[in-house]
N, C-alpha and C positions, 0 to 999 in steps of 0.2 A: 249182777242179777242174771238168773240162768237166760239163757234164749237172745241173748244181748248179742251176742257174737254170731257174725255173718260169713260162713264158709262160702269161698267166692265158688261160682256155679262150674265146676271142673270134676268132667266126664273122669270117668275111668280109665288109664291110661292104655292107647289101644294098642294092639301087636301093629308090626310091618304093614300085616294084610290089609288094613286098614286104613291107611296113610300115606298118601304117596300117589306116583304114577302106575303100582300095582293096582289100587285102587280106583283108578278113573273111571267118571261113569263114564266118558265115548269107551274106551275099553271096554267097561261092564256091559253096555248098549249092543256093541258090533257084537260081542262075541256070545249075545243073548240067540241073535239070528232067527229068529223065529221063533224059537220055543218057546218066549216066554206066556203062560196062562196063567191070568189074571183068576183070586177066589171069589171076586164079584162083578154083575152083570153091569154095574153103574159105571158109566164111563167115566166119571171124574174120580171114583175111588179107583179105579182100575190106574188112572194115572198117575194117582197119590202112590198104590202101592210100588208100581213103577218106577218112579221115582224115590220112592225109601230104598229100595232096592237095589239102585243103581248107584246111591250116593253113600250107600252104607249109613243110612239114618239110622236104624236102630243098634246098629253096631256100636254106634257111636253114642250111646243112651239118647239121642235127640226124637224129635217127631217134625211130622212134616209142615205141621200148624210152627212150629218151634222155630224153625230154619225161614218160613215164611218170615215170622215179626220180627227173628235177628237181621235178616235181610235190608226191611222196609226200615228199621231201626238205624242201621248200618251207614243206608242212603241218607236218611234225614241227618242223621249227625254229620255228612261230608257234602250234604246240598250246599255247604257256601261255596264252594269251590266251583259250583258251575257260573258265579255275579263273580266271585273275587279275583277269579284268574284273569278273564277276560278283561277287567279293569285295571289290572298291574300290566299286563302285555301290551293293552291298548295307548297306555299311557305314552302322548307321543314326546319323542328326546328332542334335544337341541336343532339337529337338523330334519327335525320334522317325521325320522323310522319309526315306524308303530306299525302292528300286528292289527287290523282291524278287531272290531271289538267282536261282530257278527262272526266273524269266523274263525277268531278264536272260542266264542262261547259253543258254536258246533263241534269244535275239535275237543274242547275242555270234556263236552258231552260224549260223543262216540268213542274216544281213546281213553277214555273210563272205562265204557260200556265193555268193548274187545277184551282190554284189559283183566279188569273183572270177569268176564266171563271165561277167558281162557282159563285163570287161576281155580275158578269153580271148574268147570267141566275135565280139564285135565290134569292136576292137581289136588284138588277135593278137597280144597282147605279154603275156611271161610275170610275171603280176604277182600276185602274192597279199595282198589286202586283207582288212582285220577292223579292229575298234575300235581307235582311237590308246591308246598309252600317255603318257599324260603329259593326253591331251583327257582321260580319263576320270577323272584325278586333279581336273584341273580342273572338270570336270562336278561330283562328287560332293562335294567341298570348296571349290569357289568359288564356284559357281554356287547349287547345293541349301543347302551350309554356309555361306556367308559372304552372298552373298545374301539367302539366307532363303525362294527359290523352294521351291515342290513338286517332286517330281517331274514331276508331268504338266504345269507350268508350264517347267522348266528341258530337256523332251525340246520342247516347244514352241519352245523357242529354238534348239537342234539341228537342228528341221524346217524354220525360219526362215533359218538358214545353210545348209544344202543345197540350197533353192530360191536364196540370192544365187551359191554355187557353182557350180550349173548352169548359172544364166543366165550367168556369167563362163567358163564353160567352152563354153557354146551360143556365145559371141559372140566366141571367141578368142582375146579379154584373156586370161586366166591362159595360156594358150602364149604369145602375145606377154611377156608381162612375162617369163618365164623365156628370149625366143629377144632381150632386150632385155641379157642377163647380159653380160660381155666372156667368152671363151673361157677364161681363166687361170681366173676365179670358177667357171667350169662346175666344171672340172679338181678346185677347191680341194675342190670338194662333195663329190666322188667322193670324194677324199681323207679329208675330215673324217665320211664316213659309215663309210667303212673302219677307220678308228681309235674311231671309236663302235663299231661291232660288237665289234672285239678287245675296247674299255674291257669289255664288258658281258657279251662271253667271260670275260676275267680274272674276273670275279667272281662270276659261275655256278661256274666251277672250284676260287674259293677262294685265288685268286694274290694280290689286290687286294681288300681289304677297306676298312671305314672307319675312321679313325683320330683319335681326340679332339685330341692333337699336333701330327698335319702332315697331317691333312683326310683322306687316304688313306695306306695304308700295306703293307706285306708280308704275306700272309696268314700260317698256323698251316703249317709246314713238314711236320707230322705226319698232318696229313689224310691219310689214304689217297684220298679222294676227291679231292684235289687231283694226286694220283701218277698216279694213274687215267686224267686230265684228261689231262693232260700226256702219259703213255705213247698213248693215243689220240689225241693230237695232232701226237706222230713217226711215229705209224702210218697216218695218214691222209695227213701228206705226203709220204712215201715212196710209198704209194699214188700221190699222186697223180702225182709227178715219174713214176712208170712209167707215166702216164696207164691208171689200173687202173679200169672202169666201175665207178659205185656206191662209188667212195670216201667219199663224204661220208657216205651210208649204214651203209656198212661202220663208221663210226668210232661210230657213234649205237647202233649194235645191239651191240658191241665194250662200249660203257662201259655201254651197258641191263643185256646181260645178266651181266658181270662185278659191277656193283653189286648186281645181285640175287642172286646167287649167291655173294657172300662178306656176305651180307648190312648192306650200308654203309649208313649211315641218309639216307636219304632226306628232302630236307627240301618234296617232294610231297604229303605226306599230307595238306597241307589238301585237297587234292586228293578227299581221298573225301566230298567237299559234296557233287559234283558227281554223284555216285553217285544221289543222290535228285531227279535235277533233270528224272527223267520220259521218258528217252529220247525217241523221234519225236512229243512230245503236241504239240497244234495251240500256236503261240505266244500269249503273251497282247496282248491290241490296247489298247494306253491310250490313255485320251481326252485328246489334248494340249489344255493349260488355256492360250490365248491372252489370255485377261482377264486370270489373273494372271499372267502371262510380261510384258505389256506396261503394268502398273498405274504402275509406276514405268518410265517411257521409258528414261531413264539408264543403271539396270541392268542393262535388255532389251538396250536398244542398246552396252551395254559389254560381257555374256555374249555378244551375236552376233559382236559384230567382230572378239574375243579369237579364239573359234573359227574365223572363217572366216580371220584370219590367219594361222594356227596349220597350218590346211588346206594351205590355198595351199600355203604357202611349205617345209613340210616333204611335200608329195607332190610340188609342180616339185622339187627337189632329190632327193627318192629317186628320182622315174622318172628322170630323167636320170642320176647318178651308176648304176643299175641299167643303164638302157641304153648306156650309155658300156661299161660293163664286158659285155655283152652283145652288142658289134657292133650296135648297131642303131640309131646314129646317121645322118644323110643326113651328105652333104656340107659341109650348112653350119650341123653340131653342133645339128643339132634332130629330137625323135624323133617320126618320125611316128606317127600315130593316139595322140597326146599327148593332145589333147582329148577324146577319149575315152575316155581313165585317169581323166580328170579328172571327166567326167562319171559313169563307174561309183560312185568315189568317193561323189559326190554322192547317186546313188541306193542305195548302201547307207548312206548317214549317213538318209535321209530314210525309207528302210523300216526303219533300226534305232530313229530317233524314235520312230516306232508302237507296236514292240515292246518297247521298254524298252533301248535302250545307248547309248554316247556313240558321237560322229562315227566313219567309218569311213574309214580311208587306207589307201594303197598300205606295205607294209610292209617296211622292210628287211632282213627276212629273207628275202626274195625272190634277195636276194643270192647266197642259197644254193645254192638250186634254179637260180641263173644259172649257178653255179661248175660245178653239178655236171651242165651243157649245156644246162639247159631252154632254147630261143629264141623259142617259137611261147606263142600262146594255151592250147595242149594243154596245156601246162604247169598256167596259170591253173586250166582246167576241174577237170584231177586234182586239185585243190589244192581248188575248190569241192566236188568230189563230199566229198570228203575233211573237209571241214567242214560238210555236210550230213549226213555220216553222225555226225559228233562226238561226239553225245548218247549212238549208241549204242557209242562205241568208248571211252568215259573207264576202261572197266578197263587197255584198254589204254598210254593214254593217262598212267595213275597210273606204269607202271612204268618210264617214262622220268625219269629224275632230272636236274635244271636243267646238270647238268655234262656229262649225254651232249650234250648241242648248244655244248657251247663250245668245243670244237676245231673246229667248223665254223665258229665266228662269229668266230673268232684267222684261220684260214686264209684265209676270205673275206676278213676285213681285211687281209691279208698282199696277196690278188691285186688289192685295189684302191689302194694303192698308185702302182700302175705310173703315172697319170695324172700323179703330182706335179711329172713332168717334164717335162709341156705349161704347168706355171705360171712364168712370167717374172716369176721375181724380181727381175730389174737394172732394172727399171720400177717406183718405188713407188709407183705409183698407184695397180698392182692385187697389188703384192707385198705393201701392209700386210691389205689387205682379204684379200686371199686366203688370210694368215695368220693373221687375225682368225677366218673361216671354218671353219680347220681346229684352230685352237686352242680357241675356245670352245665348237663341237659338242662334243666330250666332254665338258670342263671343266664346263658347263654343266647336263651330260647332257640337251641338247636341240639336235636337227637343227637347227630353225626358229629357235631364239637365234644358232645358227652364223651360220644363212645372212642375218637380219635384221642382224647385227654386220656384215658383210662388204657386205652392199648400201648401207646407212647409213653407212659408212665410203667406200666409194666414191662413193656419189653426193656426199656432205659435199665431198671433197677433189676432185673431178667440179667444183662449182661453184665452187669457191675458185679453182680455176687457170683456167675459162674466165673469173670475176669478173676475176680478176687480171689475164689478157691481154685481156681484153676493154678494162681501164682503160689498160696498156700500151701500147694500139690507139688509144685517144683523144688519151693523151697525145703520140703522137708526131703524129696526124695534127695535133693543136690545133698543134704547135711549127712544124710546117709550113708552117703556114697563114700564123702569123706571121712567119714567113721571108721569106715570099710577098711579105707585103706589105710590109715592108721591104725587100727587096732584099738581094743579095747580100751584106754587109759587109764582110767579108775582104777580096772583087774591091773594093767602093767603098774602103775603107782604103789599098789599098794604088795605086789610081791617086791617090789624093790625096797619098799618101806620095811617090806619082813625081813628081806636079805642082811637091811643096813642091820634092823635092832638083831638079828643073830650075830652082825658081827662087833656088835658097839658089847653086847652079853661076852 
C-alpha cells in the first residue's frame, strides 16, 4: 500500500563546511567577536538564532525546537546508565574492592556530561556519551575481580588507556583504521547496531527473554507490560509515517505515564540507590594507584589493551553506523570531526578515572535522538545539560520503566536497516565478513565482537587471495621464463616434423 514505507529521517548529505572541526560552534562563537546582530529584539529568539547559527542548524535541514527533543530523547534513552553503572562498579568482590556507589553514580553523571558536551561544541555532531556497558562489566569483574587490582589501581588502568586513545585519536590512526573498512563492512555496522538496538528493545519489553533450552526464547504473553510495549510501538510508528514532531517522545511519556497509572511493576526500583547519591555534591577525586596497576606488567598490560580495544572499535563503528544514519557522511563515507568523537571519548574516560567509572564511549542510543532529527552538536549539549543535571532529576528519572524506551530502540533498529542494501553480497569476500558483522553483534551482545569478527575475517581471507595470486603470479612468470629459454617447442616440433616428412617424400 502506498505511504507504508518509512524513509528514515536523513538530512541531506552535507559538504566539509558543515561537519567537523571547521564547523565548531566555539570556533563559529570566538570568531563572531562581536559582530554578531541578532534580526530580533527578544532575547530568547536572539539566542535561538544564535545558536542555529553557530551549530550550523539550518545547514543541516534541522531546527532548533528539533535538536532541543533529539537531545532530551537522546538522554532519556541512556538515563539507565546513570542506576546501572553505579551498581555493576559498586558491586563489592571477594576481598571486599568496590567503587563506592555515591561516587560512581556522580562520575557516571559529570563524565557523560564533559564528554557530551565536548563532542557537541567542538565537533558538532550529535552524539551522546557516558560509561560503556559491557567496559564496566569488565572493569568491575575482570580487572578489580579476576585481577585482584584495587580500585584505585584498576581506574589507573582506565587513565592509562585514555591517554593511548587520545594520542591515537591526536595522530589520526583511529579515523584512518575505520576510513581503511571496504564500504559493505561500514554498511554491515550500521546494520548490526540496528538489530542490537531492537535485540535489547525486545527485552526491555519482555518479547525475548532467556531461555535454559534454546538460549533465547518467547517472553510471558500475559505481561501487560509487554502489551504496553508493543501498543506504544504501533503508536509511535504511525506517528512517525505522519512524520508527527516528538514521536519518539511521545511513545516514552505514553508508556511512563500509562505504567504509572495502572500501576504495572516497575522493575526500576533499584533505582531508588540512587536517591541518596547527594544531588550536585562536589565528585569524589581518587588517587589512581600506578604502583599497583603496574606491579604485574602482564595484567596491566592485558587490562589496557582489552579496553582500548574495546574503545576503538565499538565507538569507529557507533559513530559511523550513527552518522550514516544521520546524513553526515562526506563523499567518501567518512565522517568528519570523527577525531574529535574520538578525542571527547578519551577525555571523558580519563576525567571519569579520577572520579570513580569505567571508560566512556559514544552511545548507541544516540541513534535515537538521530531518528528523532538531532544533526548538530546542540543535540549533544541538551543531552550534556541533561546529565549534568542527573543527580538532581533521579525522582524523575525512577518513573521511566526500561520498556518506555523500547519502542524507540525496535524503531531505531527498523530505520537502520536501510543500509543492508549498499552490502554486496555476490562478492564473498566481504559478504561473509559483513555477515559475520551483523550476525555476531547481537548474538554476542557485543558491538566490538561484531565488528572484531568481521575485520579478522576479512583481513584473514584479504591475505589468503593476495598469498594465492601473488603465488599464481610467480608461477606463471617462473613457466615463462623457461619457455624463454628453451624456445618455442610446438614451432621447433613441428619444423622438424616438416623436415622429416620432406625427407621420408
Amino acid at each position: 500500500m502506498e505511504g507504508t514505507y518509512v524513509e528514515p529521517l536523513v538530512a541531506a548529505q552535507p559538504s566539509r563546511q558543515l561537519a567537523g572541526p571547521e564547523a565548531s560552534p566555539v570556533a563559529a562563537l570566538a570568531t563572531a567577536n562581536g559582530r554578531w546582530r541578532p534580526s530580533t529584539e527578544s532575547p530568547f529568539e536572539s539566542l535561538v538564532e544564535l545558536l542555529e547559527a553557530a551549530f550550523h542548524v539550518r545547514d543541516r535541514g534541522s531546527t532548533f525546537g528539533r535538536e532541543v527533543r533529539a537531545g532530551v530523547v537522546t538522554w532519556v534513552t541512556m538515563s539507565y546508565i546513570v542506576v546501572v553503572n553505579p551498581m555493576i562498579l559498586s558491586a563489592t568482590s571477594a576481598d571486599g574492592a568496590a567503587i563506592p556507589f555515591k561516587a560512581a553514580c556522580r562520575a557516571t553523571c559529570l563524565s557523560a556530561a564533559v564528554a557530551s558536551a565536548f563532542v557537541g561544541l567542538w565537533a558538532n555532531l550529535p552524539f551522546g556519551l557516558a560509561a560503556g556497558m559491557g567496559l564496566n562489566s569488565y572493569l568491575r569483574y575482570g580487572v578489580i575481580g579476576r585481577l585482584g587490582l584495587s580500585p584505585e589501581a584498576a581506574l589507573a588502568c582506565c587513565f592509562t588507556q585514555a591517554l593511548l586513545f587520545a594520542a591515537l585519536a591526536a595522530s589520526g590512526a583511529a579515523d584512518s583504521m575505520q576510513a581503511m573498512l571496504p564500504s559493505s563492512l561500514k554498511s554491515a555496522i550500521t546494520v548490526a547496531i540496528g538489530i542490537f538496538q531492537a535485540f535489547v528493545g525486545f527485552q526491555l519489553m519482555g518479547l525475548v527473554v532467556k531461555s535454559e533450552r534454546t538460549f533465547v526464547g518467547l517472553g510471558d504473553l500475559m505481561q501487560p507490560t509487554l502489551w504496553l510495549a508493543l501498543a506504544a510501538t504501533l503508536l509511535v510508528a504511525v506517528l512517525l509515517i505522519r512524520k508527527t514532531k516528538g514521536a519518539l517522545l511521545v511513545g516514552i511519556c505514553f508508556v511512563t505515564v500509562a505504567s504509572n497509572l495502572l500501576g504495572l511493576p516497575n522493575s526500576n526500583d533499584l533505582m531508588g540507590e540512587v536517591a541518596v547519591s547527594g544531588g550536585l555534591q562536589a565528585p569524589t577525586w581518587f588517587g589512581l594507584d600506578f604502583g599497583a596497576a603496574t606491579a604485574d606488567v602482564k595484567d596491566f598490560g592485558t587490562a589496557v589493551v582489552c579496553m582500548l580495544f574495546i574503545v576503538v572499535f565499538d565507538t569507529a563503528g557507533v559513530q559511523h553506523g550513527i552518522g550514516q544514519q544521520a546524513g553526515l557522511l562526506d563523499e567518501d563515507g567518512r565522517l568528519p570531526g570523527a577525531a574529535l568523537a574520538y578525542m571527547g571519548s578519551a577525555i571523558g574516560t580519563g576525567l571519569g578515572a579520577f572520579m570513580g567509572t569505567s571508560p566512556v564511549i559514544i552511545h548507541n542510543e544516540s541513534a535515537a535522538g538521530v531518528q528523532e532529527g538531532g544533526r548538530t552538536g546542540l543535540c549533544a549539549v541538551i543531552t550534556a545539560l541533561l546529565f549534568l543535571l542527573s543527580p538532581l532529576l533521579v525522582p524523575l528519572i525512577e518513573l521511566i520503566p526500561p520498556e518506555a524506551t523500547a519502542p524507540c530502540l525496535v524503531l531505531v533498529g527498523t530505520m537502520m536497516m536501510v543500509p543492508v542494501r549498499d552490502v554486496d553480497f555476490t562478492d564473498l569476500r566481504v559478504a561473509l565478513p559483513a555477515f559475520l558483522i551483523i550476525c555476531v553483534t547481537p548474538m554476542t551482545f557485543s558491538i566490538s565482537a561484531g565488528i572484531f569478527s568481521g575485520i579478522f575475517s576479512y583481513a584473514v581471507l584479504s591475505a589468503v587471495l593476495a598469498c594465492s595470486d601473488a603465488a599464481a603470479r610467480l608461477g606463471a612468470s617462473l613457466a615463462g621464463a623457461g619457455d624463454a629459454e628453451r624456445g618455442p617447442p610446438r614451432v621447433q616440433g613441428m619444423a622438424e616434423l616438416g623436415r622429416g616428412s620432406v625427407e621420408v617424400c
